[in-house]
C-alpha positions as a LaTeX table, in Angstrom:
\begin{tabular}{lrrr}
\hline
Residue & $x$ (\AA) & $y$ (\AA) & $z$ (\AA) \\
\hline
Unk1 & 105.60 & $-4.93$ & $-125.30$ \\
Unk2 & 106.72 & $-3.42$ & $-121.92$ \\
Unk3 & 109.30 & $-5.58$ & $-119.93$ \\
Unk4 & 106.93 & $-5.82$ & $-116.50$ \\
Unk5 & 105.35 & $-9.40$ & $-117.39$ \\
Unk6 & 104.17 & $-11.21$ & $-114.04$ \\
Unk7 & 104.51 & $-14.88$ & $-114.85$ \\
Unk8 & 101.41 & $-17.05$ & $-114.45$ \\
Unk9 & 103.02 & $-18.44$ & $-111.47$ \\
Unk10 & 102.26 & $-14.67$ & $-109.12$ \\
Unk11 & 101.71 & $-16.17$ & $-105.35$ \\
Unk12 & 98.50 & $-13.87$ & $-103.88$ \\
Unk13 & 100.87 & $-12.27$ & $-102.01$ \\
Unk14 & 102.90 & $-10.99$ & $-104.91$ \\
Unk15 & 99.34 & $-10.34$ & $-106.74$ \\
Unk16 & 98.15 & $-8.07$ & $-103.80$ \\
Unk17 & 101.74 & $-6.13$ & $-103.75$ \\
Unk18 & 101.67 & $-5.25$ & $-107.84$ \\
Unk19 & 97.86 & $-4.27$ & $-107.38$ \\
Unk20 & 98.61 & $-2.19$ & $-104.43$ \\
Unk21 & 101.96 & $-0.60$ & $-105.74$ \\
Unk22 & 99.82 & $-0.04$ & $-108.85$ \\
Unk23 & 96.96 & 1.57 & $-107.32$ \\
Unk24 & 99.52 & 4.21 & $-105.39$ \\
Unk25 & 100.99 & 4.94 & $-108.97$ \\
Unk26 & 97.77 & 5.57 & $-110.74$ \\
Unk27 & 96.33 & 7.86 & $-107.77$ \\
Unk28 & 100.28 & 9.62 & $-107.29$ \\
Unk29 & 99.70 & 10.35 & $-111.14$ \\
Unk30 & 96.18 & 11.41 & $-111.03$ \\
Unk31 & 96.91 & 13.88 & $-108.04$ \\
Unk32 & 99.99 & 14.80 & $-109.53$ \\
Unk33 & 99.35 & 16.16 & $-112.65$ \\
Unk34 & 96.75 & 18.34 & $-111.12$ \\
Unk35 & 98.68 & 19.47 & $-108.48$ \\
Unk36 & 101.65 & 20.63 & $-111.47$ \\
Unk37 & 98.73 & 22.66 & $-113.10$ \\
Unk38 & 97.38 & 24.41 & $-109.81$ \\
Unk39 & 101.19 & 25.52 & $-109.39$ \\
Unk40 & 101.63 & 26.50 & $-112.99$ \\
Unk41 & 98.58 & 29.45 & $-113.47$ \\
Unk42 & 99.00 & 30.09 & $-109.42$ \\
Unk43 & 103.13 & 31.62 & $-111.18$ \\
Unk44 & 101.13 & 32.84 & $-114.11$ \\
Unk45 & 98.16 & 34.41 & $-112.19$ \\
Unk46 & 100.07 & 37.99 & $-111.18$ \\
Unk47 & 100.80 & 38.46 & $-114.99$ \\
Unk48 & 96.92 & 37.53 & $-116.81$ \\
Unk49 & 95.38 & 39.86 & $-118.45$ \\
Unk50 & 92.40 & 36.99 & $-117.86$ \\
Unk51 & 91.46 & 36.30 & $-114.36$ \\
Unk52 & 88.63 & 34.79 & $-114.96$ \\
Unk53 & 90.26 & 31.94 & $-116.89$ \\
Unk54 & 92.61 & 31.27 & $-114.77$ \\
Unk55 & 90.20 & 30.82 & $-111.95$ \\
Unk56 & 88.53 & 28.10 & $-113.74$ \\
Unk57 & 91.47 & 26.51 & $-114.47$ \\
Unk58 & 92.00 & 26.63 & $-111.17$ \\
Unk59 & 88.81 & 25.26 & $-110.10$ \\
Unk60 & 89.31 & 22.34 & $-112.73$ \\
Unk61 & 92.73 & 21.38 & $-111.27$ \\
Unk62 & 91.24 & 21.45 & $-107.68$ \\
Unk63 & 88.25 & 19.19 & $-109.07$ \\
Unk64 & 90.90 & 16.71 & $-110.08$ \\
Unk65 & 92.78 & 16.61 & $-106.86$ \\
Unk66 & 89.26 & 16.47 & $-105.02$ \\
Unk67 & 88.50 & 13.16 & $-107.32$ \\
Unk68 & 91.80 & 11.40 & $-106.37$ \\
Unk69 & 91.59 & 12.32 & $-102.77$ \\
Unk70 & 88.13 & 10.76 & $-103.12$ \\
Unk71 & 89.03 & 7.48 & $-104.56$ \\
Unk72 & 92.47 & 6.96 & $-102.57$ \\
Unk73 & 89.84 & 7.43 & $-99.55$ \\
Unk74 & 87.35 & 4.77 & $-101.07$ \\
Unk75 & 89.55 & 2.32 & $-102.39$ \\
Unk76 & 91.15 & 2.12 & $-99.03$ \\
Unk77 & 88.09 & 1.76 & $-96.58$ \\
Unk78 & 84.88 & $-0.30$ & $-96.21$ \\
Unk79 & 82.63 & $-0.01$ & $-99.50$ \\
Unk80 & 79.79 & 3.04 & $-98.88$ \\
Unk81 & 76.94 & 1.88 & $-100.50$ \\
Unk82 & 74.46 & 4.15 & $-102.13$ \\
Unk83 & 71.88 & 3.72 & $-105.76$ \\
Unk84 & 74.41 & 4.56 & $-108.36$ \\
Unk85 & 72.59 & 5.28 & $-111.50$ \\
Unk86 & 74.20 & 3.29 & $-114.36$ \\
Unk87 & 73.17 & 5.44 & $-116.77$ \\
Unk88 & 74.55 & 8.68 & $-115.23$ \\
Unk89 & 78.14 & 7.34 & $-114.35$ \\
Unk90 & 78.12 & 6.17 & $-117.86$ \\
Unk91 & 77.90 & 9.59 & $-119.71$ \\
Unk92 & 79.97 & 11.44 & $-116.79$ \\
Unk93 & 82.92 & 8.67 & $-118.18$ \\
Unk94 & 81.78 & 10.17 & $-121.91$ \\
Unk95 & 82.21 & 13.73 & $-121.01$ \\
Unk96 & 85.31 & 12.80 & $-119.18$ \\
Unk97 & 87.18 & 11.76 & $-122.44$ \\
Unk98 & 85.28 & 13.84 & $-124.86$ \\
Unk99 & 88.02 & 16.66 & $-124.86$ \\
Unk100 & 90.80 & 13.87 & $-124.68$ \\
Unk101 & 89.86 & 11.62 & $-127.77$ \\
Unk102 & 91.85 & 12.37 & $-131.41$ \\
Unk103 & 89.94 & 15.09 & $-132.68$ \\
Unk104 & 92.00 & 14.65 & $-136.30$ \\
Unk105 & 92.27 & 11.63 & $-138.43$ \\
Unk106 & 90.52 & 8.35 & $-137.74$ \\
Unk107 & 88.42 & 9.41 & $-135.09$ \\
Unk108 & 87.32 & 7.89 & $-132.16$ \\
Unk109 & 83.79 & 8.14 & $-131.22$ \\
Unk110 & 81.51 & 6.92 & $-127.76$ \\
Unk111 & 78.02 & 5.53 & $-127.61$ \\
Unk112 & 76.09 & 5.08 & $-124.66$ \\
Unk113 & 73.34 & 2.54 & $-125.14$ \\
Unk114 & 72.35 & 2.37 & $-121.84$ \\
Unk115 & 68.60 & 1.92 & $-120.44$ \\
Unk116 & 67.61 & 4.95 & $-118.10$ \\
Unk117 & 67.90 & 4.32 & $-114.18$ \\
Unk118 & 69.09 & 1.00 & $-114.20$ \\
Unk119 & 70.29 & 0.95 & $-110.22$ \\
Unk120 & 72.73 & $-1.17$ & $-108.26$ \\
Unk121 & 74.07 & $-0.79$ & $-104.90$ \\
Unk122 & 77.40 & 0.50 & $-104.62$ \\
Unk123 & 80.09 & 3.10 & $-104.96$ \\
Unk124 & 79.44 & 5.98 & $-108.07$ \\
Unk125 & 83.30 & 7.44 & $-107.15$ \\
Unk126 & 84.88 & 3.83 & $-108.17$ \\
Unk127 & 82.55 & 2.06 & $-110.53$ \\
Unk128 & 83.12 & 5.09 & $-112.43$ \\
Unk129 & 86.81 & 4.93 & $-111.90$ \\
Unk130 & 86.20 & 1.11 & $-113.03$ \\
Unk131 & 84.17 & 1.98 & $-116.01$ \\
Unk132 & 87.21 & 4.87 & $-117.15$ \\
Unk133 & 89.60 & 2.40 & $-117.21$ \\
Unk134 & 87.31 & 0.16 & $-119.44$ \\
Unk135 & 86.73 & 2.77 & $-121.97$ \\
Unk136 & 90.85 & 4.05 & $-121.44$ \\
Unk137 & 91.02 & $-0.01$ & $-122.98$ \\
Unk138 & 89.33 & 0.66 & $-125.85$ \\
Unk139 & 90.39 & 4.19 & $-126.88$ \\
Unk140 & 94.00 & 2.75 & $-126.60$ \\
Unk141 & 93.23 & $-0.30$ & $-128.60$ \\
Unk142 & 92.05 & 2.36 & $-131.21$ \\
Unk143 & 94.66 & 4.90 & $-131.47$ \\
Unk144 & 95.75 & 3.59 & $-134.41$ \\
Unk145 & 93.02 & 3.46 & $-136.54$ \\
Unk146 & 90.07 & 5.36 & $-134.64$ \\
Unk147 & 86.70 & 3.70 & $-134.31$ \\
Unk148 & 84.22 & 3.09 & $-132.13$ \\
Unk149 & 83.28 & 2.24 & $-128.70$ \\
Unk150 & 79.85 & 1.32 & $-127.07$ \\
Unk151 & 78.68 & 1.24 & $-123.90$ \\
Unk152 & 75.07 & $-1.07$ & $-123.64$ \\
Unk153 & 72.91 & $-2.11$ & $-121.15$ \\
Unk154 & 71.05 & $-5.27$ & $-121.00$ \\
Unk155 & 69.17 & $-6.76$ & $-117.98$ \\
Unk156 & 67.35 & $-10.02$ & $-115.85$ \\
Unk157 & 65.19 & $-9.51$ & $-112.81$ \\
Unk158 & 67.89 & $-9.34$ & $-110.63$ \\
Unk159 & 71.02 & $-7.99$ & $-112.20$ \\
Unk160 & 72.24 & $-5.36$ & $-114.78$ \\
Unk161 & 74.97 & $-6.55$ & $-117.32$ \\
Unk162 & 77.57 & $-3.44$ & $-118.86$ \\
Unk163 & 79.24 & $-4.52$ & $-122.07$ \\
Unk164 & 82.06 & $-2.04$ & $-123.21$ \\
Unk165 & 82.88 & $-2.47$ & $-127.22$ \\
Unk166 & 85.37 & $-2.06$ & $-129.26$ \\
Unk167 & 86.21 & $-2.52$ & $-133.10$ \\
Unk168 & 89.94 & $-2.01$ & $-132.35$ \\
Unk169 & 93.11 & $-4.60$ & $-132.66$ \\
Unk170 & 91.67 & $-6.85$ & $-130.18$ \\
Unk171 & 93.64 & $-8.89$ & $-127.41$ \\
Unk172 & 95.91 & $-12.07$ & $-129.12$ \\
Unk173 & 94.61 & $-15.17$ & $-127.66$ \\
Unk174 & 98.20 & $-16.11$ & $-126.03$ \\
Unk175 & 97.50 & $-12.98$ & $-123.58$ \\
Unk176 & 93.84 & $-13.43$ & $-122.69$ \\
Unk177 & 94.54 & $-14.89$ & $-119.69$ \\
Unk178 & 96.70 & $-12.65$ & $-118.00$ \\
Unk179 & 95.21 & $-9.34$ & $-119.00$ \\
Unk180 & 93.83 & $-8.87$ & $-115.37$ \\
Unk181 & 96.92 & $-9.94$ & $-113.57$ \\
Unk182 & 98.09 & $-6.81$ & $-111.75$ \\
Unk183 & 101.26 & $-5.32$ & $-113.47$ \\
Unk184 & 101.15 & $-7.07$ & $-116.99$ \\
Unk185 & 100.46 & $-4.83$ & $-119.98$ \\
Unk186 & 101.07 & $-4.78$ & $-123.80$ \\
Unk187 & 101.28 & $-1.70$ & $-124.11$ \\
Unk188 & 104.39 & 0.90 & $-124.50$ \\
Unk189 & 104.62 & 2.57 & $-121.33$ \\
Unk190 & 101.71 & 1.07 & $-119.25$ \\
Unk191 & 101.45 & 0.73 & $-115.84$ \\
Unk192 & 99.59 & $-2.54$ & $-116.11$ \\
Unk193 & 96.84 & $-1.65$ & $-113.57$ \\
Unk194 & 93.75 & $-0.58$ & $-114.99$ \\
Unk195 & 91.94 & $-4.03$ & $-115.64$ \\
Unk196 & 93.50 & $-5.85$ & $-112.52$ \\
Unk197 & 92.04 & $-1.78$ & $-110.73$ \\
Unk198 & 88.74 & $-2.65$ & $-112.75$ \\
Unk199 & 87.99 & $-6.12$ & $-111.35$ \\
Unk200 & 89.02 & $-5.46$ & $-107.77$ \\
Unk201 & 86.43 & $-3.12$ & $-107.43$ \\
Unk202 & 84.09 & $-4.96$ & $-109.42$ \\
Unk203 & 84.54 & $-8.38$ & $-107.86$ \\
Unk204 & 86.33 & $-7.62$ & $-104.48$ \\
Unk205 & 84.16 & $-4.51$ & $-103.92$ \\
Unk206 & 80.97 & $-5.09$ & $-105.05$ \\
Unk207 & 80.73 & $-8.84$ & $-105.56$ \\
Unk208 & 79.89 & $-8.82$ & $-109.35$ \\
Unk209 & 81.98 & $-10.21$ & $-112.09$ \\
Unk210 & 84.60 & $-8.83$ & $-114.83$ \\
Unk211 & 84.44 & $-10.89$ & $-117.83$ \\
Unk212 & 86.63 & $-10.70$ & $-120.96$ \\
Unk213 & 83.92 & $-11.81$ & $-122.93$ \\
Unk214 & 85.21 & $-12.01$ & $-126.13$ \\
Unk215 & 88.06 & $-10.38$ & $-128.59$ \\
Unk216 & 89.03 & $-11.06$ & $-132.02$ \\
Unk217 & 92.31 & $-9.63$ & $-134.02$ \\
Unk218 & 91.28 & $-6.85$ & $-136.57$ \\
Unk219 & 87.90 & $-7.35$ & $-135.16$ \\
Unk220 & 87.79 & $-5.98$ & $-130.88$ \\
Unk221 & 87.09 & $-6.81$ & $-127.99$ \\
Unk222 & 84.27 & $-6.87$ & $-125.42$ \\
Unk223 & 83.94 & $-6.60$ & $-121.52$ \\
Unk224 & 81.08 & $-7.63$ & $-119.83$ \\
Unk225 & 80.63 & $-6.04$ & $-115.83$ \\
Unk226 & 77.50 & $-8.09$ & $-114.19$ \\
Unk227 & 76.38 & $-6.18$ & $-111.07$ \\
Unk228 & 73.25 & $-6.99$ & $-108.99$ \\
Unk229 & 70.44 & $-4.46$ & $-109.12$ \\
Unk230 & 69.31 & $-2.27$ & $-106.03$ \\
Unk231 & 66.74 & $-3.92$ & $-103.93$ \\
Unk232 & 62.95 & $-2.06$ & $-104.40$ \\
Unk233 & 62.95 & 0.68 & $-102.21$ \\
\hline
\end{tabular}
């Protein structure tokens, strides 16, 4: 269990500082570790025998930086709206962890059960950056002992429901209710920011709701996003 544990007593002040200082972490880390790479095969680019790798490389690491830049600039402004396609966002998240999940030993694998061009109004840049963190949930709660996680669709006339699924640990009970408090973590290391991240853009952003909706020890757990759908054009 990591020392930072905001007491159940946070004023909103002290809520909005931890989500704020936690938000410039995650995006100095996300532009950071690209910008390391970009500098690493610029040194080693006089020397390849391989230009043509190293010029994707480059282009990857540049992608990267382009992302952050993007979501530090959305985050921080009004929300753009635009049709996101749920469906699309939801398999760019896939092939964003495919080369990242434990490819050895209890394996962890990612379904996408999600109806095609189910549409709500919004930002693609961060309900995708909402739905990585989601999924970043899971695959933690399944290092361990691998598994699976599933990403389904279900719907009403006027709204689209996202459950993300787990058969991992699961949440204990005495922590339920402070999983989305900005800075609070159980994990080793962590930053404490990606589910209080998740439901500010969810709730804040795009006035839908971030549910815990239910998690069992041995068993998983399950997050439910509710988000209305785009008007008929």
């Amino acid at each position: 269990m990591t020392q930072k544990q905001p007491s159940g007593r946070q004023s909103k002040w002290e809520r909005e500082r931890l989500l704020w200082e936690g938000i410039a972490r995650e995006l100095a880390h996300q532009m950071g570790t690209p910008l390391s790479a970009f500098m690493g095969w610029l040194e080693f680019l006089p020397q390849t025998q391989d230009p043509a790798r190293i010029a994707n490389e480059l282009n990857q690491s540049l992608a990267r930086l382009i992302q952050a830049s993007e979501r530090l600039h959305q985050i921080a402004t009004p929300l753009r709206i635009e049709d996101v396609i749920l469906d699309k966002i939801c398999l760019e998240v896939v092939s964003y962890f495919a080369p990242r999940l434990p490819s050895s030993g209890q394996g962890i694998k990612i379904h996408v059960d999600v109806s095609e061009n189910l549409t709500v109004g919004g930002s693609p840049v961060l309900l995708t950056w909402a739905l990585e963190h989601l999924v970043k949930n899971s695959v933690d709660a399944l290092q361990k002992r691998g598994g699976n996680i599933t990403i389904k669709s279900s719907e009403t006339r006027t709204t689209v429901t996202l459950d993300v699924m787990d058969d991992g640990e699961g949440i204990p009970a005495r922590y339920q209710k402070r999983i989305f408090a900005p800075g609070f973590s159980t994990g080793i290391g962590g930053r404490g920011i990606g589910l209080a991240l998740t439901r500010y853009i969810i709730e804040n952003l795009h006035r839908g709701e971030l549910h815990l909706l239910e998690s069992r020890l041995d068993h998983g757990s399950t997050f439910r996003i509710i988000l209305e759908k785009s008007p008929p054009r």
